[in-house]
C-alpha positions as CSV (number, residue, x, y, z in Angstrom):
1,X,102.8,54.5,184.3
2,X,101.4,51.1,185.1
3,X,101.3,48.6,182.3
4,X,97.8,47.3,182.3
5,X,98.3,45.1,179.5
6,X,97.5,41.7,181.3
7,X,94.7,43.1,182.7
8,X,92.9,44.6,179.6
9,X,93.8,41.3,177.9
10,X,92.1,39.0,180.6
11,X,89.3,41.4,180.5
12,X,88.7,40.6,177.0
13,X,88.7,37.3,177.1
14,X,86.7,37.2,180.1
15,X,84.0,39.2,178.4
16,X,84.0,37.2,175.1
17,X,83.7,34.3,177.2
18,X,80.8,35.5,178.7
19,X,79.3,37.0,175.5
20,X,80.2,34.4,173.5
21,X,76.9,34.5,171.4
22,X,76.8,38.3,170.8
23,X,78.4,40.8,168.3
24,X,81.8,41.8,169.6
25,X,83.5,44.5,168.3
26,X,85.8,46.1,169.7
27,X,84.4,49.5,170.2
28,X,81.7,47.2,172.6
29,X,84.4,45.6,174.5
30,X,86.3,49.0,174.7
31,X,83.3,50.3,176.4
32,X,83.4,47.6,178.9
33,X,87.5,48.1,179.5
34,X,86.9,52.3,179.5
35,X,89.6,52.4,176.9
36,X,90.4,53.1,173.0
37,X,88.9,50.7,170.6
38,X,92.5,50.8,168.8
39,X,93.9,49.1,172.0
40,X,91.7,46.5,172.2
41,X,92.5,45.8,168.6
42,X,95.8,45.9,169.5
43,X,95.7,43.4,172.7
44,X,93.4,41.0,170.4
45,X,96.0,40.5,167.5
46,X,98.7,39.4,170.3
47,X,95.8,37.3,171.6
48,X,95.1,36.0,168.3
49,X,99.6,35.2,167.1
50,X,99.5,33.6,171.0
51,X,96.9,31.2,169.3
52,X,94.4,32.1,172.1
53,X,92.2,34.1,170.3
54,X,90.5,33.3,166.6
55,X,88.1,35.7,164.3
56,X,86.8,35.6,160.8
57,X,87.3,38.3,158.9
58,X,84.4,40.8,158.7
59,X,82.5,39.5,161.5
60,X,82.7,40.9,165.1
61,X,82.6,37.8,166.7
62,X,86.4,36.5,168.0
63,X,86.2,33.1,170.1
64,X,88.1,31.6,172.7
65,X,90.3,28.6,170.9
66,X,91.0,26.9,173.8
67,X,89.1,25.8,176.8
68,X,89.2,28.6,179.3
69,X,90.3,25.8,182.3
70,X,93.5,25.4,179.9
71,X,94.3,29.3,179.3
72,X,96.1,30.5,182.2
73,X,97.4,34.0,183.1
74,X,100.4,33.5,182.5
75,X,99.8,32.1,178.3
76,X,98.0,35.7,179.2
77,X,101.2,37.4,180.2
78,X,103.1,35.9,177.9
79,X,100.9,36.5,174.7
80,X,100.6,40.1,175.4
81,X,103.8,41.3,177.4
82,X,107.1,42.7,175.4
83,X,109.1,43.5,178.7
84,X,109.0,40.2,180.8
85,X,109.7,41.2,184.0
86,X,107.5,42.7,186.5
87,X,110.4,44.9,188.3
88,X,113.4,46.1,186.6
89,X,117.0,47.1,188.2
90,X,118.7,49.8,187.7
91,X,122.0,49.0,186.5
92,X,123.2,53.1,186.3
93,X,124.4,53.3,189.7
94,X,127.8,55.0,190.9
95,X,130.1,51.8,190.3
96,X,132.4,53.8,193.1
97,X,129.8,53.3,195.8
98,X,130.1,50.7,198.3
99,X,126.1,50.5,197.7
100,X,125.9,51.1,194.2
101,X,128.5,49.3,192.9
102,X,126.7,46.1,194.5
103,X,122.9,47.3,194.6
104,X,122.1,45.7,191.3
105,X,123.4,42.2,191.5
106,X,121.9,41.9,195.0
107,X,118.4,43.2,193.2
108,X,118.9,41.2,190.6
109,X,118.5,37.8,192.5
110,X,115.4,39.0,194.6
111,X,114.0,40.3,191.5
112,X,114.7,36.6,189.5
113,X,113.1,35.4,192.3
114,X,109.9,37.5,192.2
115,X,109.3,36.9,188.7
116,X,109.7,33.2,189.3
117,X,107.3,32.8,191.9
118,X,104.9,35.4,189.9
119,X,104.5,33.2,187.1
120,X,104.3,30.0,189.0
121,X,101.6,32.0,190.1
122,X,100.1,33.1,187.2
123,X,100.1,29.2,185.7
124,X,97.9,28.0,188.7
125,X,94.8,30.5,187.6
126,X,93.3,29.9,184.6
127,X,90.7,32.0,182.6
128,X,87.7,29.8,183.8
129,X,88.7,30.5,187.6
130,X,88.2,34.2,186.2
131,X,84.6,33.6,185.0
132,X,83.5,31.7,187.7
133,X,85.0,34.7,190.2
134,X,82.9,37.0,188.1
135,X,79.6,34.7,187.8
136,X,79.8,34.3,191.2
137,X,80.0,38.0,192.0
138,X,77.3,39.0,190.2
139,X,74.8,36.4,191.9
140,X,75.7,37.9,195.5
């Protein structure tokens, strides 16, 4: 199963940021996601220990506590993701295999390499370019 976990969490901020003077609950911003309330609650309080997200308790109304041109997808990925790696090796293969014994040290590299360039990536796009994707969609 896919882990959509960066996605759901840029989506929140994304919509917060664009409803920034409304009530936002999470059962509202679950609507918008198509998901559980509880995971949105969930995603917000890594949000909020990554210091990108703030609330006051007893009022549905979290805000953004940093400019969205300085939140990047990556303090995104990073606030919300356990595992960090994008592909994993498998390191059970038959160690009396001329392929297997070697599989997962050669995977190992391209994979380092992946995840390097993937967040270098993810640093360059920041919340804002998100918004103004989205602004810009909805006026065409």
């Amino acid at each position: 199963m896919a882990n959509t976990q960066l996605s759901d969490a840029t989506h929140i901020l994304v919509y917060i940021a664009l409803h920034e003077n409304e009530i936002n609950n999470s059962d509202k911003i679950a609507k918008s996601i198509n998901t559980d309330p509880t995971m949105v609650r969930r995603i917000m309080s890594k949000l909020r220990k990554a210091k990108l997200l703030g609330s006051t308790q007893g009022i549905a109304r979290p805000r953004i506590l940093r400019p969205l041109f300085r939140i990047t997808l990556k303090d995104v990925y990073l606030a919300v993701t356990t595992k960090r790696f994008f592909l994993n090796v498998d390191y059970k293969t038959s160690s009396t295999c001329k392929v297997g014994s070697l599989i997962p040290e050669v995977m190992s590299q391209y994979f380092r390499e992946f995840q390097s360039n993937a967040e270098a990536k993810l640093d360059k796009i920041t919340i804002q370019n998100i918004v103004d994707d989205i602004i810009f969609l909805q006026i065409k």
